[in-house]
Structures are given as structure tokens and as C-alpha cells.
N, C-alpha and C positions, 0 to 999 in steps of 0.2 A: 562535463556533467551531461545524466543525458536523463532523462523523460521517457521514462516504461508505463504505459499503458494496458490494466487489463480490464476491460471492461468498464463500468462506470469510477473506476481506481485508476491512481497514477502515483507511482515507484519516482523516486529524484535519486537518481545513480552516479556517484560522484567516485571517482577513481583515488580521490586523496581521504575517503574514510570509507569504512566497511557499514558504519551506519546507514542507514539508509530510510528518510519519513517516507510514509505514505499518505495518501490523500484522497479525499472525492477527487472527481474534475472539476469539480465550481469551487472548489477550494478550501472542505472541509476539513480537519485534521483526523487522522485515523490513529494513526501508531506510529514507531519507528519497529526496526526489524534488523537482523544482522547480517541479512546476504539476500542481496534481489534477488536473488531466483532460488529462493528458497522454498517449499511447500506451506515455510512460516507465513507466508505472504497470504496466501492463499487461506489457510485457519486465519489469520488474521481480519482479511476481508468477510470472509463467513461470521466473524462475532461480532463485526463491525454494520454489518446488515441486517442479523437478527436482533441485534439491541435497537437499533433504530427504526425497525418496520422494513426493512429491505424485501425483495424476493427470492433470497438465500435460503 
């Protein structure tokens, strides 16, 4: 398992599924997604900060 970090987001990247949550760093829930390094992550974060007041 491994812990991706981008920016105020963290990716939980586990080799035994393709799933993959996302989160704040203080441990909000964001999403799940279907490939860490996907662009999805990235829209993902973007909807995830404009609904909440972010700086996106």
C-alpha cells in the first residue's frame, strides 16, 4: 500500500485493487477513483474543492 499525495489530497494505492479512495490530509473523504494516476483524480479534486469553498 502506498500513500500519494497531491497537494492538500492523498491517493491510498493498494496493489491488491484498482480501486483506489481519495482524501483530504486531515482525513476528509473525497471519492474513490479507478487508477491513481489517472486525470480522474485530478477532476475529482477540482469538484471536491469547488463544492466545499476550496481554491480550485
Amino acid at each position: 500500500m502506498v500513500l500519494d499525495r497531491f497537494g492538500d489530497h492523498v491517493v491510498v494505492c493498494d496493489a491488491d485493487t484498482d480501486v483506489v479512495p481519495v482524501f483530504i490530509a486531515h482525513g476528509q473523504w473525497v471519492g474513490m477513483v479507478n487508477n491513481p494516476y489517472a486525470i480522474v483524480i485530478v477532476t475529482l479534486i477540482d469538484i471536491h474543492e469547488r463544492g466545499t469553498g476550496g481554491d480550485a
